[in-house]
C-alpha positions in Angstrom: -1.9 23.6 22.3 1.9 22.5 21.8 4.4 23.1 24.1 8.0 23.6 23.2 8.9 20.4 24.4 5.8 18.5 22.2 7.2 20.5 19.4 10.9 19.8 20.1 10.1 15.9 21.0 8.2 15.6 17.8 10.4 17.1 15.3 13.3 15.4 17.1 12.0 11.7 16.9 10.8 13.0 13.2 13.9 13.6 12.7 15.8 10.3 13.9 13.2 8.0 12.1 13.6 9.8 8.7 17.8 9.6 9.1 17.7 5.9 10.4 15.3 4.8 8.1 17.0 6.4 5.3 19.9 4.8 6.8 18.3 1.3 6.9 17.2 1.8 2.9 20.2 3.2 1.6 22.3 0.1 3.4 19.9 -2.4 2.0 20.8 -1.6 -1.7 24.3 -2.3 -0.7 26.2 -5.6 -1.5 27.6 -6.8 1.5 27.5 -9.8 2.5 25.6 -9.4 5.8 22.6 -8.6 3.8 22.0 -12.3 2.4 22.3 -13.4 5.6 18.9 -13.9 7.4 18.2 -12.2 10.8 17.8 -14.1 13.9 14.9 -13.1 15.1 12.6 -12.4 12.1 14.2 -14.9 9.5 14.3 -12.7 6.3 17.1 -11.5 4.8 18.5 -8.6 6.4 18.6 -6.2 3.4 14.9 -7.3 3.0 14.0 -6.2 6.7 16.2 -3.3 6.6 14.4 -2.0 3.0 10.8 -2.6 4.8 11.7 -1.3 8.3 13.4 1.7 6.5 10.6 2.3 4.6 8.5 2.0 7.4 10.7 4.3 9.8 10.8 7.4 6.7 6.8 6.9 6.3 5.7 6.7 10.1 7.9 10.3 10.3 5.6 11.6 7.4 2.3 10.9 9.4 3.9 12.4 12.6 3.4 15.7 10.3 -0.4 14.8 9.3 -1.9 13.1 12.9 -3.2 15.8 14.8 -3.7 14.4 18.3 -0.9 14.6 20.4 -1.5 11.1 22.5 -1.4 9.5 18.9 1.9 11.2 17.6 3.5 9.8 21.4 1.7 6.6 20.6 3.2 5.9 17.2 7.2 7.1 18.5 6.2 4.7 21.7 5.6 1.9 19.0 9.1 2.5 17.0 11.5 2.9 20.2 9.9 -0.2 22.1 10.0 -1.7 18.7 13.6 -1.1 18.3 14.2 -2.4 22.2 12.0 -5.6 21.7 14.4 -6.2 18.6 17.8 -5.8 20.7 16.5 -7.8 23.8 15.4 -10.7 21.6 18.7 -11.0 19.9 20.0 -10.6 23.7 18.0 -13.1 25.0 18.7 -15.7 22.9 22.5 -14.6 23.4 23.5 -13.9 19.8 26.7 -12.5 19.9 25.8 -9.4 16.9 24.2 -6.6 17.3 21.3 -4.9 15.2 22.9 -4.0 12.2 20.2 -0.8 12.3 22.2 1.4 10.0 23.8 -1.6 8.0 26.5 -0.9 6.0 26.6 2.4 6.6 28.8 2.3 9.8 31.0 0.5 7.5 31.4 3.1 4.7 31.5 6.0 7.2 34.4 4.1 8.8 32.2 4.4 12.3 33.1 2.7 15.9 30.7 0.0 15.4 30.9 -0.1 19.8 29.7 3.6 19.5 26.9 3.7 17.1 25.5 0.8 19.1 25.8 2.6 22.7 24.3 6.1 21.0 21.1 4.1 19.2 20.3 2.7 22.8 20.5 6.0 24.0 18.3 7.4 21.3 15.9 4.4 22.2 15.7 5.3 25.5 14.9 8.6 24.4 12.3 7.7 21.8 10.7 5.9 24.9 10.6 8.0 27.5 9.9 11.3 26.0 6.3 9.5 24.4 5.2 8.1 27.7 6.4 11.4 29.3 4.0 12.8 26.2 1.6 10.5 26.6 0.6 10.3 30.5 1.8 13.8 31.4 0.2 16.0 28.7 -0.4 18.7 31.1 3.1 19.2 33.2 5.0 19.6 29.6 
């Protein structure tokens, strides 16, 4: 059985991939210039990786709906938010002064504190993270 905090957590991190993903696909059919530009870490063009990460994002959040165990819907929103901070350490590491450009243009056309957006998607990282291995090795407190 579900508990209100499986059911919030799920539909929350549902929720965040399907906007960010959306985000990520919607910004890759743009025409800035950013988006010819390969990325650092993966070397394809960033509205390529965007399109296919978006995609990816909007079609794990429809399979959160259809897997039934619990330890496998944590187990797939572990996989995006560790994903996501693998991604952001990497360009850290190798000290690349940019940060993911995770909602593309986006930030740009909403005229949005690019300083902001970044600080709240490391928060909602955090979040994707901890509330799956809180869902995933304490089933039975929550």
């Amino acid at each position: 059985m579900k508990s209100d905090f499986s059911k919030l957590f799920i539909f929350s991190a549902q929720s965040i991939l399907v906007v960010t993903g959306a985000a990520k696909v919607f910004s890759a059919t743009g025409d800035a210039s950013i988006l010819n530009i390969p990325d650092p870490v993966f070397g394809l063009k960033y509205a390529v990786l965007m399109f296919v990460v978006g995609l990816t994002e909007i079609l794990a959040s429809i399979s959160l709906f259809v897997i039934k165990p619990l330890w496998i819907r944590y187990s797939v929103i572990f996989c995006f938010g560790f994903g996501f901070f693998l991604y952001n350490l990497s360009l850290s590491i190798n000290r690349l002064d940019q940060w993911c450009p995770c909602l593309g243009t986006l930030t740009d056309r909403l005229r949005l504190n690019p300083t902001l957006i970044h600080r709240a998607l490391g928060a909602v990282v955090l979040y994707l993270i901890l509330g799956s291995l809180i869902g995933i090795f304490c089933p039975r407190r929550i």
